[in-house]
C-alpha positions as CSV (number, residue, x, y, z in Angstrom):
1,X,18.5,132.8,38.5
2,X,21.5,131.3,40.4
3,X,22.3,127.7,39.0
4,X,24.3,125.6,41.8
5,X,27.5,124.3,40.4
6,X,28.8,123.6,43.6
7,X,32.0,122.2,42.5
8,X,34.4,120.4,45.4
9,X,37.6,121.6,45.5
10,X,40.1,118.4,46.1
11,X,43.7,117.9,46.0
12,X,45.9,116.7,42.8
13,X,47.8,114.3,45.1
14,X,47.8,111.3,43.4
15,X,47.2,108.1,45.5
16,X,50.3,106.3,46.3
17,X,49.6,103.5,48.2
18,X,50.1,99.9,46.1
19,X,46.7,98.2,46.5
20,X,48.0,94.5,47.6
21,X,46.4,91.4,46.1
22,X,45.0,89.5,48.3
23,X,41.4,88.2,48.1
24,X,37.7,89.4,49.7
25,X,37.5,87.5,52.7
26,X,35.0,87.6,55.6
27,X,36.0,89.9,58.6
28,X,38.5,88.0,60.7
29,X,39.0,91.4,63.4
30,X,41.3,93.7,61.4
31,X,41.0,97.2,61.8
32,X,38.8,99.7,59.8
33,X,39.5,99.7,55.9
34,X,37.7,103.6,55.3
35,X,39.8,105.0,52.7
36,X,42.6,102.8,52.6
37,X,43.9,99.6,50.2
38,X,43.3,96.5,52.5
39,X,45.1,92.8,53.2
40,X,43.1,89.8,53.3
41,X,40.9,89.4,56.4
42,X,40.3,93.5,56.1
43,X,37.9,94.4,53.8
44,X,38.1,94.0,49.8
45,X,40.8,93.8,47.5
46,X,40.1,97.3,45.9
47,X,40.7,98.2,42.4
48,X,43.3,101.0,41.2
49,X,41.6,104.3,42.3
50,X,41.1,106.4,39.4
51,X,43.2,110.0,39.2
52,X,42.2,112.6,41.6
53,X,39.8,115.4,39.9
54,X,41.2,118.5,38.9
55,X,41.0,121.4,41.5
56,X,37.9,123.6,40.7
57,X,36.3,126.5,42.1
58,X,33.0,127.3,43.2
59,X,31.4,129.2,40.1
60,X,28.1,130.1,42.3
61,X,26.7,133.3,40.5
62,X,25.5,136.7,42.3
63,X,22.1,137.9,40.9
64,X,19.5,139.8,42.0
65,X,17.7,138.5,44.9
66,X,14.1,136.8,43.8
67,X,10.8,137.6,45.5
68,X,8.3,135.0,45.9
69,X,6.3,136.7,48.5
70,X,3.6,136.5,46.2
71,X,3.7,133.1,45.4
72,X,1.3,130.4,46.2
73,X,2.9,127.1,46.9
74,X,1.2,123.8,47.3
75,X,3.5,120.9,48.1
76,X,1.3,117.3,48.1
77,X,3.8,114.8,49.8
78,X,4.8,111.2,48.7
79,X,3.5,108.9,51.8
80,X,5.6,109.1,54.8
81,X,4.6,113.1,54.4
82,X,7.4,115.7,56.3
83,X,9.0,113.6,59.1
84,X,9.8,110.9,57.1
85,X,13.5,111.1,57.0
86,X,14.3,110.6,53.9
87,X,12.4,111.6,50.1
88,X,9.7,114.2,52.0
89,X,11.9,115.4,54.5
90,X,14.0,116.9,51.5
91,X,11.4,118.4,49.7
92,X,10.1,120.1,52.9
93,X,13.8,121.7,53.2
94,X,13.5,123.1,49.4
95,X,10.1,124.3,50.8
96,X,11.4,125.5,53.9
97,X,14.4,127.1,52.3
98,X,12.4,129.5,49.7
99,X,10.3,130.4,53.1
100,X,13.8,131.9,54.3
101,X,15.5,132.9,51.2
102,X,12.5,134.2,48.7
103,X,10.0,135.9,50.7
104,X,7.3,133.1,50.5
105,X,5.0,133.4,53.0
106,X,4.0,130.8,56.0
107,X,0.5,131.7,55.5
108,X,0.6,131.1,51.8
109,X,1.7,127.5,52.1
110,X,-0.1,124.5,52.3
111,X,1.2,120.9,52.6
112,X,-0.9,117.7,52.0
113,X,-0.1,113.7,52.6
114,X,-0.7,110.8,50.4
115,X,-1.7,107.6,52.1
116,X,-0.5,104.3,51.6
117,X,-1.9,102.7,48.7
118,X,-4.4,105.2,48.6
119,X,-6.6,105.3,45.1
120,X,-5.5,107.0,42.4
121,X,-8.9,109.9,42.8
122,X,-7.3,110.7,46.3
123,X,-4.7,112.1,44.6
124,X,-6.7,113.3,41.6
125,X,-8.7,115.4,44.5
126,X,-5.7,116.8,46.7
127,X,-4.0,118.2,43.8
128,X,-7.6,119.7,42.5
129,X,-7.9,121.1,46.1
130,X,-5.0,123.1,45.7
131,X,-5.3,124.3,42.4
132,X,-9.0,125.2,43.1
133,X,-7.8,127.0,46.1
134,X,-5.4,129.1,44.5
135,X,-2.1,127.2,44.6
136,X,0.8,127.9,42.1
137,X,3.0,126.6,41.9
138,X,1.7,122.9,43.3
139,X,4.9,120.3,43.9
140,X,3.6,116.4,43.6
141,X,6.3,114.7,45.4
142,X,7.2,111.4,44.0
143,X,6.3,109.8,40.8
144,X,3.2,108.2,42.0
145,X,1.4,111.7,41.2
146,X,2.4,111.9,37.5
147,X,-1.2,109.6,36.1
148,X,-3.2,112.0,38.2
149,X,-1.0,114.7,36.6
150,X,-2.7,114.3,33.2
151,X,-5.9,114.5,34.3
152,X,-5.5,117.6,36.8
153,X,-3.0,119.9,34.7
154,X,-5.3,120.1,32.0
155,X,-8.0,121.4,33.7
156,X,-6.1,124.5,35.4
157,X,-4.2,125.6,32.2
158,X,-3.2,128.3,34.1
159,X,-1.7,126.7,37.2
160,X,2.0,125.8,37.6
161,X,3.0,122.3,38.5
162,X,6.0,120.4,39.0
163,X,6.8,116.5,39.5
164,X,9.6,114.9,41.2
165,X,10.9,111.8,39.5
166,X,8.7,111.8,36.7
167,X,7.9,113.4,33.0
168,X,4.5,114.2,32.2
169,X,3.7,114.0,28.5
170,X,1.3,116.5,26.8
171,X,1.1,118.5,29.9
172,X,3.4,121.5,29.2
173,X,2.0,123.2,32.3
174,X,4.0,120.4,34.5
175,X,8.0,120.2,34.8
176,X,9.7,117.4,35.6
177,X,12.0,117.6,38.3
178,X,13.9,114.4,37.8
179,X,17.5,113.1,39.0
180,X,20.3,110.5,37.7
181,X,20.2,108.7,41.0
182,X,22.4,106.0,39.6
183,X,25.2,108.4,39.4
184,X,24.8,109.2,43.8
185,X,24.5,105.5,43.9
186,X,27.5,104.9,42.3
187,X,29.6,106.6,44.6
188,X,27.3,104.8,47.6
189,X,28.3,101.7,46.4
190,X,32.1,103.1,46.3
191,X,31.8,104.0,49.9
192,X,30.3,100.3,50.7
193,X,33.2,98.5,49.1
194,X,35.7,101.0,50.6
195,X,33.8,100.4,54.3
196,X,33.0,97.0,53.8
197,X,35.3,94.5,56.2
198,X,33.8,91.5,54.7
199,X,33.8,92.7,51.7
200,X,30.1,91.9,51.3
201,X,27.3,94.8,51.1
202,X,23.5,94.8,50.6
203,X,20.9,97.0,48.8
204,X,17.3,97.1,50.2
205,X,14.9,98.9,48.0
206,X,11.3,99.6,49.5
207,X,9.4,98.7,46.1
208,X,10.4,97.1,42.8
209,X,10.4,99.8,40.4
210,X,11.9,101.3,38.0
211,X,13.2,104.3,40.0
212,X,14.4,102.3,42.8
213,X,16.2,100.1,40.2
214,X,18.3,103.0,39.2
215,X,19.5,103.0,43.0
216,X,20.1,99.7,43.0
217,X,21.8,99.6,39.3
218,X,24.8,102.4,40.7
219,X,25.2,101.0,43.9
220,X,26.0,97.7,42.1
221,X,27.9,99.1,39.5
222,X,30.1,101.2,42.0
223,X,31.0,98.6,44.3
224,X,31.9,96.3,41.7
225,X,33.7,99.3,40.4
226,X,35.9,99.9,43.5
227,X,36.4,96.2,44.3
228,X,35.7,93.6,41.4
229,X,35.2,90.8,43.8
230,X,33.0,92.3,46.0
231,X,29.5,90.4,46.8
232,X,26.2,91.7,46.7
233,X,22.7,91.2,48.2
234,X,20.1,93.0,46.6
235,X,16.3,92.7,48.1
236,X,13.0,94.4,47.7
237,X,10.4,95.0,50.1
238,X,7.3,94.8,48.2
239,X,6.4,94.6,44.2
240,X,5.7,97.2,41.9
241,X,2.1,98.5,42.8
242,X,2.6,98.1,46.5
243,X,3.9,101.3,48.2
244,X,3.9,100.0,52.0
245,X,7.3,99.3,51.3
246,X,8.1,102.9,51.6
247,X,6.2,103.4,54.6
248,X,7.1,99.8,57.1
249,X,10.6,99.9,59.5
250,X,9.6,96.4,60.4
251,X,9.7,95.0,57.1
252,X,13.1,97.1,56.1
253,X,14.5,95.6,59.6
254,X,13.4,91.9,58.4
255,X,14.9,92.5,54.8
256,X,18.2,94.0,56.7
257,X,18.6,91.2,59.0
258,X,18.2,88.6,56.5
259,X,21.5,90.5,54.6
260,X,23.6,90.4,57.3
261,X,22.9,87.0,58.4
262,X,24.4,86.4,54.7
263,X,27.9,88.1,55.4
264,X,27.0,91.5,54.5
265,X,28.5,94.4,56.7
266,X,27.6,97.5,54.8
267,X,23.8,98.2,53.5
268,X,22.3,100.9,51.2
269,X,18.7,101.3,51.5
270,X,16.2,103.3,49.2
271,X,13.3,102.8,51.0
272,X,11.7,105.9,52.3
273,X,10.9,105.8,55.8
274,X,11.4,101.5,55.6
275,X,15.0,102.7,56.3
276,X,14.9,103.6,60.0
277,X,14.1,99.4,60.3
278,X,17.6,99.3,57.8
279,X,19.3,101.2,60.7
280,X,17.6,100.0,63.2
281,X,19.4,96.6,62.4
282,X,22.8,97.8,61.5
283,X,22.6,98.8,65.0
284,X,22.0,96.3,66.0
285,X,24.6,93.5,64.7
286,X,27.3,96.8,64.7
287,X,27.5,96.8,61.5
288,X,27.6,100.1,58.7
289,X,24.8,101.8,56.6
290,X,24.1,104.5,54.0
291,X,21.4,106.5,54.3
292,X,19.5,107.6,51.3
293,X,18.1,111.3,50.0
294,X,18.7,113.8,52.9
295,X,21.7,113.5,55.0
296,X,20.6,110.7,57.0
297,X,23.1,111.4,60.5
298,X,21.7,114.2,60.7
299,X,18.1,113.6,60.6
300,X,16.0,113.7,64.2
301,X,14.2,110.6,63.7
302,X,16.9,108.1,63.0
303,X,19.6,109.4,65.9
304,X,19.8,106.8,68.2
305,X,20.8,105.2,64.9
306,X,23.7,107.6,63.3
307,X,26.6,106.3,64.8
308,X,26.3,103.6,62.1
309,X,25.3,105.9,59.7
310,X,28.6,106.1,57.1
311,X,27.3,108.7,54.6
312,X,24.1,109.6,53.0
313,X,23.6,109.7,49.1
314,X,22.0,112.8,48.5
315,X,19.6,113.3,46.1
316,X,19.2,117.1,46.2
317,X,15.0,117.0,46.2
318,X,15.9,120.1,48.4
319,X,17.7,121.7,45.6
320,X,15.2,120.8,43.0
321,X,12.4,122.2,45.0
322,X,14.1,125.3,45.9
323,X,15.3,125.9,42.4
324,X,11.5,125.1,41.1
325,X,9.6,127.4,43.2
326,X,12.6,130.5,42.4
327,X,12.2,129.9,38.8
328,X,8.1,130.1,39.1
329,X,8.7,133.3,40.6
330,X,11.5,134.6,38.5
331,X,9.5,133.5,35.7
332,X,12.4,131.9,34.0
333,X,11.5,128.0,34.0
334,X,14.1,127.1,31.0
335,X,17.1,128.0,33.7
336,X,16.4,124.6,35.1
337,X,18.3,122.0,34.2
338,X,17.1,119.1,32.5
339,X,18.5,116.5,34.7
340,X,19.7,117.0,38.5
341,X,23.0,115.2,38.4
342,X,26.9,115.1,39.7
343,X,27.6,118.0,37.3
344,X,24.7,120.3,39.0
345,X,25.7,118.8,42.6
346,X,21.8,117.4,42.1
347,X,23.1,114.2,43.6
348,X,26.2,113.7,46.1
349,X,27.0,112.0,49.0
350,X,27.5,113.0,52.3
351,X,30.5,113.2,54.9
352,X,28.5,114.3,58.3
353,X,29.9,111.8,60.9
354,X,33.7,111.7,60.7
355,X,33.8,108.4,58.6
356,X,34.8,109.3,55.1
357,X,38.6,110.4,55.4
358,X,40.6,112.9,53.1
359,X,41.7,109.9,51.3
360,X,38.2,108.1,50.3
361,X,37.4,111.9,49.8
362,X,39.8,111.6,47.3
363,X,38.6,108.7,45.5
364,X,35.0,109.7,45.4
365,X,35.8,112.8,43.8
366,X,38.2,111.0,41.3
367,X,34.9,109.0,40.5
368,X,33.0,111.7,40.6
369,X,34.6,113.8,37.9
370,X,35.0,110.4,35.6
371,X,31.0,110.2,35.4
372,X,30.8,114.2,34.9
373,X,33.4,113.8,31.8
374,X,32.0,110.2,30.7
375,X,34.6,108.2,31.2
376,X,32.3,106.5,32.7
377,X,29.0,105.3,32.1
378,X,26.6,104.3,35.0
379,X,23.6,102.5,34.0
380,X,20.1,103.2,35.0
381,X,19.3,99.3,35.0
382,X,20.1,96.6,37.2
């Protein structure tokens, strides 16, 4: 079983430029701040950097190639389902991934759809469908499966099943498959203050709970992090209980205009497939945005959008996936790691687009290896 530590090699060249004191203004026309200390009227005044990371090397290990051609695999989808841009859309990649790297056969695949605000026996019978057709292992994408978890696992002993984003109790047929996403939304919330010409950002969540709240709690904690002064808007599309607000572009379009008519310049959205209305209106008013899960510039379905697109913090539900459905078939579940996190490369950020230089490159990864050793903490709470 290969585990990915997919370390970044970056240079020991520490940063030399004197950060200069002035304070966060709004955007008066200076140039672009990416990577660089700013004056007032461009951007933030930005804290020391911390100490580039050490030089590493990749340490991914050879083994023997896995076969999963005879595996089973059921994946039942978050709403928003594959094409969503975002959460699915990564899991589908894991999914797609063991198709080309472990044998796994088209024809012994099958992928179902939740619907929004669907009752809890809908997903009590699509995960029963599975299992009662054969299915194993069966992926429930999102955290919204894990009450009909304790009611289905029980009854097929025998079948595999894991959960993204949530633990299972007294089920020890289900693994958890779950992420520190505060730690990829600490470095978000770097690259917003870093970006930022107003030195004002905004987080839109799609629902109040308390995953999103652990995207919301590193992207806060990062770009106060980075620049002290910075200010904030935080906004959620819909309360706990209510999952449209994964599933409505208008609604994320509303919440992102409302944030820029404040001041801010830079917006992070965890909001599932909400987010193409996020970019939609950072297109709009030519302002920046970070995408969320899967590398969002690169994604069909938001492209008329990625030219705003900064970076993308990746929460590898790809890599989880992939690594879930190899270890079913090598029969090896305890090589999984506990948490996906920066020291596993299960969350990250992205660079596709051109607009994170060599030097922010440099900071991130100075920040990076700080929350790997524990110099710094990030919380989970807002």
């Amino acid at each position: 079983m290969r585990r990915r530590m997919r370390g970044i090699a970056v240079s020991a060249i520490a940063l030399t430029s004197v950060l200069s004191m002035a304070a966060c203004a709004k955007d008066t026309g200076g140039s672009s701040n990416a990577g660089s200390g700013n004056t007032a009227g461009d951007g933030c005044t930005l804290a020391a950097a911390p100490p580039a990371a050490p030089a590493t090397s990749s340490s991914d290990d050879a083994s023997a190639k896995v076969d999963g051609s005879a595996l089973k695999v059921g994946l039942a989808y978050d709403i928003g389902g594959r094409g969503d841009a975002s959460f699915n859309d990564s899991a589908a990649a894991g999914l797609d991934k063991a198709v080309a790297e472990l044998g796994v056969k088209k024809e012994n695949v099958k992928e179902l759809t939740a619907a929004p605000n669907e009752a809890e026996d809908a997903k009590q019978t699509r995960l029963r469908q599975l299992a009662g057709e054969g299915f194993s292992p069966i992926i429930g994408v999102g955290f919204a499966y894990a009450e009909s978890f304790k009611v289905i696992a029980p009854e097929f002993p025998d079948t595999k099943f894991g959960i993204v984003d949530a633990t299972v109790e007294g089920a020890p047929n289900v693994t958890p498959l779950v992420f520190a996403e505060e730690q990829g939304s600490f470095l978000a919330g770097v690259i917003a203050a870093y970006q930022s010409k107003s030195c004002h950002v905004g987080f839109i969540g799609g629902v109040e709970t308390p995953l999103i709240g652990k995207f919301q709690a590193g992207f806060d904690q990062g770009a106060k992090k980075a620049a002290p002064e910075i200010q904030i808007e935080d906004k959620y599309l819909t309360p706990a209980g209510d999952f449209s607000g994964f599933q409505d572009p208008a609604k994320g379009q509303e919440a992102a205009k409302g944030q820029i008519d404040s001041g801010a310049d830079v917006l992070y959205h965890a909001a599932g497939a909400s987010g193409k209305g996020v970019f939609s209106a950072a297109k709009e008013a030519d302002v920046k945005a970070i995408g969320v899960d899967s590398d969002q510039y690169n994604q069909e379905t938001v492209s008329n959008e990625k030219d705003v697109i900064v970076s993308s913090m990746l929460k590898r539900v790809d890599v989880a996936v992939f690594d879930y459905i190899e270890a079913v078939a090598a029969n090896n579940l305890s090589s999984l790691p506990a948490v996906f996190d920066l020291k596993v490369d299960g969350v990250g950020y992205s660079t596709s687009g051109g607009k994170i230089d060599d030097k922010l490159k440099t900071v991130l990864e100075g920040y990076k290896a700080q929350i790997i050793s524990g110099e710094i903490t990030v919380s989970a709470t807002p």
